[in-house]
PyMOL CGO cylinders between C-alpha atoms (Angstrom):
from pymol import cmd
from pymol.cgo import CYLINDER

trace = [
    CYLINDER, 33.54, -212.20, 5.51, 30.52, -211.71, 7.59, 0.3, 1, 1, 1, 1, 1, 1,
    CYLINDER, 30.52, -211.71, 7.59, 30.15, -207.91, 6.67, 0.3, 1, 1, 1, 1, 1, 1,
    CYLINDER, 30.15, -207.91, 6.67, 30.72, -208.79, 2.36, 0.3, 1, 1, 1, 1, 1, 1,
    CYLINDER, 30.72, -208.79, 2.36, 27.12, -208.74, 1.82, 0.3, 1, 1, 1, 1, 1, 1,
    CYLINDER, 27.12, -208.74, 1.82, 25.76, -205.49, 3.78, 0.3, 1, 1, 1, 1, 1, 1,
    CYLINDER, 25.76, -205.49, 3.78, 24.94, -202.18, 2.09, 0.3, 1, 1, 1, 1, 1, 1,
    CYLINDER, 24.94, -202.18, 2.09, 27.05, -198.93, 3.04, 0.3, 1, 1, 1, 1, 1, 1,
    CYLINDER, 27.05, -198.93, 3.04, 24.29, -198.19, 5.34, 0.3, 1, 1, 1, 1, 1, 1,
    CYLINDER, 24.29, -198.19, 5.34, 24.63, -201.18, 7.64, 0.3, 1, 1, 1, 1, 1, 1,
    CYLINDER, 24.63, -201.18, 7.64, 27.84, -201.09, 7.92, 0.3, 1, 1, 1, 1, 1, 1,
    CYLINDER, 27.84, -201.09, 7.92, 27.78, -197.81, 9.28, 0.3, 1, 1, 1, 1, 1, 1,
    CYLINDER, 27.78, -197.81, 9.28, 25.59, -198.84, 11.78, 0.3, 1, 1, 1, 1, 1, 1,
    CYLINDER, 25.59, -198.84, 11.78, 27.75, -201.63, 12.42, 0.3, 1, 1, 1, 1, 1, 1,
    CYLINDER, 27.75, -201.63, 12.42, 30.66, -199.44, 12.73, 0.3, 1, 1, 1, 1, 1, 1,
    CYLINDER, 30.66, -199.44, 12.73, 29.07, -197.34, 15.00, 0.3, 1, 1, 1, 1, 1, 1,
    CYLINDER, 29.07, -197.34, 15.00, 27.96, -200.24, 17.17, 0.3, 1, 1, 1, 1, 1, 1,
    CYLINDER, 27.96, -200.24, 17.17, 31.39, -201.56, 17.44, 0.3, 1, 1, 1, 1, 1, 1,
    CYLINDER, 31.39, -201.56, 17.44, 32.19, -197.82, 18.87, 0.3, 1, 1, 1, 1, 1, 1,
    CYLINDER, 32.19, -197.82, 18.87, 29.78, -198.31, 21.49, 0.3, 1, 1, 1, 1, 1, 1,
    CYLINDER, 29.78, -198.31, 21.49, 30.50, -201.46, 23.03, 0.3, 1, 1, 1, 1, 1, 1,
    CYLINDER, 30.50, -201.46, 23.03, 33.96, -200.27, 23.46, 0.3, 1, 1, 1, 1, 1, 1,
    CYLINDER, 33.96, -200.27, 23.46, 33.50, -197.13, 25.26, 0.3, 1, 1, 1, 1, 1, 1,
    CYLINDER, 33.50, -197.13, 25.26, 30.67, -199.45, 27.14, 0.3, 1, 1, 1, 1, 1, 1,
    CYLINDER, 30.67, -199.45, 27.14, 33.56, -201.44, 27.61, 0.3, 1, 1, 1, 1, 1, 1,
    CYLINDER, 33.56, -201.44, 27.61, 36.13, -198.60, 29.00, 0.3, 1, 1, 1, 1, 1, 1,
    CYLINDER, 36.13, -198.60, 29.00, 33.22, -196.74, 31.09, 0.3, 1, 1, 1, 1, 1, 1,
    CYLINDER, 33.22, -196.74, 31.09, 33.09, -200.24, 32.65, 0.3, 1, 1, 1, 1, 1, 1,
    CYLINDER, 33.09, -200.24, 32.65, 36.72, -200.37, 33.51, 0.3, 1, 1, 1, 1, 1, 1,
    CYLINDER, 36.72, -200.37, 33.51, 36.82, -197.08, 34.49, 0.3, 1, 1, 1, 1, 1, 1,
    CYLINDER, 36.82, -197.08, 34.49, 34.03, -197.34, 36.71, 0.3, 1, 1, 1, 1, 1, 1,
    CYLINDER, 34.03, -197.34, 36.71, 35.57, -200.78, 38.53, 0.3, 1, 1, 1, 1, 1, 1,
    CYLINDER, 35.57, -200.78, 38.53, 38.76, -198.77, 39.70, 0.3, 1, 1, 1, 1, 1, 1,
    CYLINDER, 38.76, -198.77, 39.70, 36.36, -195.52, 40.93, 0.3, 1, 1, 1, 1, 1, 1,
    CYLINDER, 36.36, -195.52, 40.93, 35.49, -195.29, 44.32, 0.3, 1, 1, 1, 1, 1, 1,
    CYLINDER, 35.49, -195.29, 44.32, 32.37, -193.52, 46.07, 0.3, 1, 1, 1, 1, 1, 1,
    CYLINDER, 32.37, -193.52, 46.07, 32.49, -191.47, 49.04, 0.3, 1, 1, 1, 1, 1, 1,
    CYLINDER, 32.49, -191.47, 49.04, 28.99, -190.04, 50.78, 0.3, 1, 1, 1, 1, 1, 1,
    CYLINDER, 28.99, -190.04, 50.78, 30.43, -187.69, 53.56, 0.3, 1, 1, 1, 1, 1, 1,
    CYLINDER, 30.43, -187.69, 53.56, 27.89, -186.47, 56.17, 0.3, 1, 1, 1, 1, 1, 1,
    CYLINDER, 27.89, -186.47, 56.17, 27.98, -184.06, 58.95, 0.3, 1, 1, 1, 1, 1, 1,
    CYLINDER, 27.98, -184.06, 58.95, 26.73, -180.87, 59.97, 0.3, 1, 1, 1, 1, 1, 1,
    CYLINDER, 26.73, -180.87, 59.97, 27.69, -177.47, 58.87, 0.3, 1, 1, 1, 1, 1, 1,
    CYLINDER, 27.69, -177.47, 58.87, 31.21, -176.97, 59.45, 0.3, 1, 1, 1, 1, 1, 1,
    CYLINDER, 31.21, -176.97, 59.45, 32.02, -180.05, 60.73, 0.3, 1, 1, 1, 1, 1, 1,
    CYLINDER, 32.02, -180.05, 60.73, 35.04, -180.47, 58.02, 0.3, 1, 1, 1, 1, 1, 1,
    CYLINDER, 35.04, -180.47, 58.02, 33.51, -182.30, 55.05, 0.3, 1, 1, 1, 1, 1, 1,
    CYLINDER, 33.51, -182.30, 55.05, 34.96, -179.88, 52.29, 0.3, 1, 1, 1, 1, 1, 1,
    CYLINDER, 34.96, -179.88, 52.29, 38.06, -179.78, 54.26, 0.3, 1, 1, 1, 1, 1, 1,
    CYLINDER, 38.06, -179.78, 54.26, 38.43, -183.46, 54.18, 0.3, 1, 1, 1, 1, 1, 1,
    CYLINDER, 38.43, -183.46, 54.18, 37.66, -183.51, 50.37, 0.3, 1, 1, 1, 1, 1, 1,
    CYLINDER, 37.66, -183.51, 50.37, 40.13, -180.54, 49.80, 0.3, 1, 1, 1, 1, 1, 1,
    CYLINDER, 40.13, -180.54, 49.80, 42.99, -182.53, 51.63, 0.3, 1, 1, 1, 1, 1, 1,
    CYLINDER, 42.99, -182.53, 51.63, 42.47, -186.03, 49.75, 0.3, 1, 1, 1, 1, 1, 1,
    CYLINDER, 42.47, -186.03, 49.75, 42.85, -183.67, 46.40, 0.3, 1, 1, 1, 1, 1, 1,
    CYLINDER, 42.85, -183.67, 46.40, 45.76, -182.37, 47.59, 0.3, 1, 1, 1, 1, 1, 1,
    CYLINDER, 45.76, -182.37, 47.59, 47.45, -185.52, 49.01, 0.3, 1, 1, 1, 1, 1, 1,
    CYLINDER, 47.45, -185.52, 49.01, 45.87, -188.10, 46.57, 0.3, 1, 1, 1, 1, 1, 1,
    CYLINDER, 45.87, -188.10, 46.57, 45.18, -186.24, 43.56, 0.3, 1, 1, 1, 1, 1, 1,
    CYLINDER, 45.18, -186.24, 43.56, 46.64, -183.30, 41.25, 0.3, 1, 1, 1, 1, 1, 1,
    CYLINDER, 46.64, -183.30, 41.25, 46.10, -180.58, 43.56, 0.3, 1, 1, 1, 1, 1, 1,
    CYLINDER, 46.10, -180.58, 43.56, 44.86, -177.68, 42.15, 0.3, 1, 1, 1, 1, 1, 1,
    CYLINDER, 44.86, -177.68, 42.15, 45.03, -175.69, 39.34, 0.3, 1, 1, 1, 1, 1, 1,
    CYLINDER, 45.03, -175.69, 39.34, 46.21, -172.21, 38.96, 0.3, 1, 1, 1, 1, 1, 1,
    CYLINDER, 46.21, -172.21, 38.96, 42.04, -171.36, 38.31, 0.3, 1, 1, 1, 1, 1, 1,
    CYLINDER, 42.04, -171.36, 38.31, 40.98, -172.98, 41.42, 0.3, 1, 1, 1, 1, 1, 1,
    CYLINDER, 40.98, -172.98, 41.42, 43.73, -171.14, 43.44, 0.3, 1, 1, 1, 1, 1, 1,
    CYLINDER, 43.73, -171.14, 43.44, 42.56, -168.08, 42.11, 0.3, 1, 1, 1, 1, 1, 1,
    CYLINDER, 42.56, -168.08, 42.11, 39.11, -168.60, 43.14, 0.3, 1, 1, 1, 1, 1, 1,
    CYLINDER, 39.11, -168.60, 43.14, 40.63, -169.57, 46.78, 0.3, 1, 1, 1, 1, 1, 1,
    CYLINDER, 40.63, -169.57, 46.78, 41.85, -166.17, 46.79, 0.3, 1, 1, 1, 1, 1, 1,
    CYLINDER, 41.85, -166.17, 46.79, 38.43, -164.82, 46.44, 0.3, 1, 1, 1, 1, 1, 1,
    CYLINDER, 38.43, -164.82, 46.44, 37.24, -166.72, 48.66, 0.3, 1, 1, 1, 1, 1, 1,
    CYLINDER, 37.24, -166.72, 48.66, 39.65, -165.86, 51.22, 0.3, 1, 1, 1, 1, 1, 1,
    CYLINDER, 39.65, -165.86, 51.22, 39.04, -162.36, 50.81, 0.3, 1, 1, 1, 1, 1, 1,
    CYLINDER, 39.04, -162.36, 50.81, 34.94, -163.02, 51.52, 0.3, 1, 1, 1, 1, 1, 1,
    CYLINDER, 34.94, -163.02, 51.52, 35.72, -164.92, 54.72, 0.3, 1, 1, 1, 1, 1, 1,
    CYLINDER, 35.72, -164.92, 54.72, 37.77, -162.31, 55.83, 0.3, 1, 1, 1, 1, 1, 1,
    CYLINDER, 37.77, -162.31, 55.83, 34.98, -159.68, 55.31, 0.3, 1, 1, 1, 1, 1, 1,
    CYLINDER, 34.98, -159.68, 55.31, 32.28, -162.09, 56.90, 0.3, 1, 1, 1, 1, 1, 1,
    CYLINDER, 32.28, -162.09, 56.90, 34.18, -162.73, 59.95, 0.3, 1, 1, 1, 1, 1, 1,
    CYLINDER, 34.18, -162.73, 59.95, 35.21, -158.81, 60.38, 0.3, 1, 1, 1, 1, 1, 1,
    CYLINDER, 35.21, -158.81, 60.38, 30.83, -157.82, 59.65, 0.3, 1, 1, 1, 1, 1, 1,
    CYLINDER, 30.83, -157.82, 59.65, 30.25, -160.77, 62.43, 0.3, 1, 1, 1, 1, 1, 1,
    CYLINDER, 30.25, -160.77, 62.43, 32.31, -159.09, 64.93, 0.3, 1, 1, 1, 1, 1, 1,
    CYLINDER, 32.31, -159.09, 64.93, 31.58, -155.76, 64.17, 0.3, 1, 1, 1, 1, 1, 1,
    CYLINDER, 31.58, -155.76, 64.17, 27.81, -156.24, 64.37, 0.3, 1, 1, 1, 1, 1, 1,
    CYLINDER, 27.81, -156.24, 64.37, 28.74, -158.20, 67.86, 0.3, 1, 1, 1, 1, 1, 1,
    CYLINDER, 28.74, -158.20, 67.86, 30.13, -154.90, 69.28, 0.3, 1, 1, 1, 1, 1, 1,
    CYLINDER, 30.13, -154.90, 69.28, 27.17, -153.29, 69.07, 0.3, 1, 1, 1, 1, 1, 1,
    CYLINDER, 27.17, -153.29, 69.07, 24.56, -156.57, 70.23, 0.3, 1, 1, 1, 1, 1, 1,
    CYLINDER, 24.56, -156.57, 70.23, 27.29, -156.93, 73.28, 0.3, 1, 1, 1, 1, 1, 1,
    CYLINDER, 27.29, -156.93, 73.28, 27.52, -153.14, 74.04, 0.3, 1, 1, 1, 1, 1, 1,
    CYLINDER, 27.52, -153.14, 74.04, 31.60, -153.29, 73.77, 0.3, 1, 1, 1, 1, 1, 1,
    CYLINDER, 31.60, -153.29, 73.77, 32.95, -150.31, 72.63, 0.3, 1, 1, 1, 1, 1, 1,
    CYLINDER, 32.95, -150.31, 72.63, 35.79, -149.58, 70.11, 0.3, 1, 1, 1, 1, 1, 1,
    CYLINDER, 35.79, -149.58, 70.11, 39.09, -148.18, 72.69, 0.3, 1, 1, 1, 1, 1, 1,
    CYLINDER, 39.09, -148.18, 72.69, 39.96, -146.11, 69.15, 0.3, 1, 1, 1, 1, 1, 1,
    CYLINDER, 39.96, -146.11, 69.15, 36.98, -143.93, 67.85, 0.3, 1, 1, 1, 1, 1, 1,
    CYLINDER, 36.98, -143.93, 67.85, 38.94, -144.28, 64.31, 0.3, 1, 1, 1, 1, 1, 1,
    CYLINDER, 38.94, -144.28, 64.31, 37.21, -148.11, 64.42, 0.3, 1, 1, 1, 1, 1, 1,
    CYLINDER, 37.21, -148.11, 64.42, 33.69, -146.49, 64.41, 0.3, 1, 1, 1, 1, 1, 1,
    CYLINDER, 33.69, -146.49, 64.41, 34.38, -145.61, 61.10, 0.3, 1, 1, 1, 1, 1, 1,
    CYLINDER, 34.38, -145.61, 61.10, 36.49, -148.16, 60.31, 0.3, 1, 1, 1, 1, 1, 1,
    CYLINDER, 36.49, -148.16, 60.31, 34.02, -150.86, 61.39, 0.3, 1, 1, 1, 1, 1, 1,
    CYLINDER, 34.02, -150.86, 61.39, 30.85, -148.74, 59.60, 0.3, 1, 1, 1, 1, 1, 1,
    CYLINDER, 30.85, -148.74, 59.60, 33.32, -149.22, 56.29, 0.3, 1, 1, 1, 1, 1, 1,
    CYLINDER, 33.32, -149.22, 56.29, 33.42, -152.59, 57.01, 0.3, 1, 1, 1, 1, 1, 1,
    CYLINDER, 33.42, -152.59, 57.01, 29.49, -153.52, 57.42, 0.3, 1, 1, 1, 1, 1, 1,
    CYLINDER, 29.49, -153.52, 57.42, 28.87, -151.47, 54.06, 0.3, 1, 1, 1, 1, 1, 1,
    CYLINDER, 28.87, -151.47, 54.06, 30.52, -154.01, 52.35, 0.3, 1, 1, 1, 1, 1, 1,
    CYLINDER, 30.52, -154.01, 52.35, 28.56, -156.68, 49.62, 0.3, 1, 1, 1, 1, 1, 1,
    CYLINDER, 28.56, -156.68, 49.62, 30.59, -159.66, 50.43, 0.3, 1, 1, 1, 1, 1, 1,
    CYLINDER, 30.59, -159.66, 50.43, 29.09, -161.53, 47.71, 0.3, 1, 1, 1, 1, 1, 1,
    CYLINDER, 29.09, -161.53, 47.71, 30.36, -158.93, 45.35, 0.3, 1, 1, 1, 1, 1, 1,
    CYLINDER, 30.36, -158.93, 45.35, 34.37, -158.88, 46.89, 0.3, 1, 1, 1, 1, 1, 1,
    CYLINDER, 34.37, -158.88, 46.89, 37.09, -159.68, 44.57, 0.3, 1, 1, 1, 1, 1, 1,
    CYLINDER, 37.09, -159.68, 44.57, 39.87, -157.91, 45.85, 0.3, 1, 1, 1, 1, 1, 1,
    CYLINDER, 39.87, -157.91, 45.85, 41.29, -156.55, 48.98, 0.3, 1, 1, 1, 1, 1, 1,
    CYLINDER, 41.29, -156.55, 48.98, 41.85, -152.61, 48.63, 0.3, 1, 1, 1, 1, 1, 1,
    CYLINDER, 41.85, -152.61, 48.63, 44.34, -150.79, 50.89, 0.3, 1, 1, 1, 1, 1, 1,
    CYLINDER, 44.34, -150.79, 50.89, 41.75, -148.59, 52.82, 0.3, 1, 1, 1, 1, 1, 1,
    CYLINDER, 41.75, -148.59, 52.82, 39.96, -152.24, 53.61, 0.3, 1, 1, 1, 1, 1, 1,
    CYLINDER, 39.96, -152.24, 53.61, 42.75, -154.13, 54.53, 0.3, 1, 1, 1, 1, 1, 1,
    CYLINDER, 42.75, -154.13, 54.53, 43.91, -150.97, 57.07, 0.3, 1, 1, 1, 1, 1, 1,
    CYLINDER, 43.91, -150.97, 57.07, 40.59, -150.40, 58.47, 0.3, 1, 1, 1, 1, 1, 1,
    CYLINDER, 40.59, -150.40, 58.47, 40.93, -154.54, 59.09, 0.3, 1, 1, 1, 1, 1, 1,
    CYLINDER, 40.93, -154.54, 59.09, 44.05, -153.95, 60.41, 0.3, 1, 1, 1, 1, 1, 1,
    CYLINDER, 44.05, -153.95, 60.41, 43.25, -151.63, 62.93, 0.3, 1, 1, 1, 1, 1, 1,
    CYLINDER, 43.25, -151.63, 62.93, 40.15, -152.77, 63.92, 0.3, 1, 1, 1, 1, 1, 1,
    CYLINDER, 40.15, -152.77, 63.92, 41.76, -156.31, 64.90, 0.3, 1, 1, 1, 1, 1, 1,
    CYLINDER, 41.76, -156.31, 64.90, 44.25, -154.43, 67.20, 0.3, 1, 1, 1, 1, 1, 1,
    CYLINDER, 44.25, -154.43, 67.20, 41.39, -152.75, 69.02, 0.3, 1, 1, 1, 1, 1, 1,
    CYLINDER, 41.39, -152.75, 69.02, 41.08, -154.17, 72.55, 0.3, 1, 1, 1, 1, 1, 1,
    CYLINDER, 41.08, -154.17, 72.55, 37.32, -154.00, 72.00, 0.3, 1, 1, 1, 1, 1, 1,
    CYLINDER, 37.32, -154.00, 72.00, 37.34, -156.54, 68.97, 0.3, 1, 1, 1, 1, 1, 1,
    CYLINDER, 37.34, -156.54, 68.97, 39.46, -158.28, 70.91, 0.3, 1, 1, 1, 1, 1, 1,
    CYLINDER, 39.46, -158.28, 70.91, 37.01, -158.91, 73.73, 0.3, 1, 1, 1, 1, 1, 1,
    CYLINDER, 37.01, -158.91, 73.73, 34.45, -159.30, 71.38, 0.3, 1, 1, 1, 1, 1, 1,
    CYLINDER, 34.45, -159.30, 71.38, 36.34, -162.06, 69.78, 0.3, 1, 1, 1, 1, 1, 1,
    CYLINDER, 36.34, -162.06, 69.78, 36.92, -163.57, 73.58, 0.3, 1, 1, 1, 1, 1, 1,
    CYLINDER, 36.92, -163.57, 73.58, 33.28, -164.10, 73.64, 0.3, 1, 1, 1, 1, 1, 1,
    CYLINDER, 33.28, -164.10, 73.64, 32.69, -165.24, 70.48, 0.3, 1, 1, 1, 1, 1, 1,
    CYLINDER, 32.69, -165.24, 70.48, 30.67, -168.13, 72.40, 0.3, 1, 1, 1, 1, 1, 1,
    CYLINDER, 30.67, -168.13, 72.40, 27.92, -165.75, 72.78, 0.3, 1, 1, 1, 1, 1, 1,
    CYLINDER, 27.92, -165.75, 72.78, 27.18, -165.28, 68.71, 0.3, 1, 1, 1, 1, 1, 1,
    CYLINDER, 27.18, -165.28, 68.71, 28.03, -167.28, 65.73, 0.3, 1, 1, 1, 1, 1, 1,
    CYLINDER, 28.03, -167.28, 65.73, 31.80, -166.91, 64.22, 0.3, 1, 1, 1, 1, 1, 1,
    CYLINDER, 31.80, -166.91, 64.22, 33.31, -168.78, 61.83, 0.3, 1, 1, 1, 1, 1, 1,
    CYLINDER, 33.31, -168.78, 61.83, 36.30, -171.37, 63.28, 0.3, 1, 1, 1, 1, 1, 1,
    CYLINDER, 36.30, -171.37, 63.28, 38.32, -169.90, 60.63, 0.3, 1, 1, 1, 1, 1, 1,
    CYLINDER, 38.32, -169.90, 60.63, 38.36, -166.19, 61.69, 0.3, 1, 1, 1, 1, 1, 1,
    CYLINDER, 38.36, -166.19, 61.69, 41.46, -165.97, 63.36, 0.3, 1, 1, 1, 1, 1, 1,
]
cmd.load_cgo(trace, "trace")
């Protein structure tokens, strides 16, 4: 009976108030049952990994977009860890045992890793081959001596 003697306008605005104190109300609920997390650490020290695993075990998991773009990313961690080791042969002075890998490994430093999407044949072979050189392989043993990713083997 309270809202018989307001024009069209207020109640309207009533209306609309009424809206907002309920989703004031839910967003309050919601926000009771949400936790916060600040994760800190240095650079790969396992922060998105931990995230990444909590999804996984605690959430949804992930969608068939987000897989897709872990694909992608796969592919550019590949191509960063071959470009680190192949610009560590030459800083260490270890040659390829194959001359093939010359040209495999100048293929390899050519490539925009920023810019890779896919994994062609000719990359994934010249990858291939140059991992099976002994020389990569000692250049990986001493991996100490520049900066690799943990994630490159």
């Amino acid at each position: 009976m309270a809202g018989c003697c307001l024009s069209a306008e207020d109640k309207e605005c009533q209306r609309i108030n009424q809206e907002i104190d309920r989703q004031l109300r839910r967003d309050k609920r919601d926000a009771r049952r949400e936790l916060k997390l600040l994760l800190l650490g240095t650079g790969e020290s396992g922060k998105s990994t931990f995230i990444k695993q909590m999804r996984i075990i605690h959430g949804s998991g992930y969608t068939d977009e987000d897989k897709k773009g872990f694909i992608k990313l796969v592919y550019q961690n590949i191509f960063t860890a071959m470009q680190s080791l192949v610009w560590a042969m030459d800083n260490l002075r270890i040659q390829y045992k194959d001359e093939q890998n010359k040209e495999n490994a100048d293929l390899i430093k050519d490539i925009e890793v920023d810019k890779v999407n896919t994994l062609e044949k000719n990359q994934s072979e010249a990858i291939k081959s140059l991992w099976k050189d002994p020389g990569i392989q000692e250049c990986y043993d001493r991996r100490r001596e520049y900066q690799l990713s943990d994630s490159a083997k």
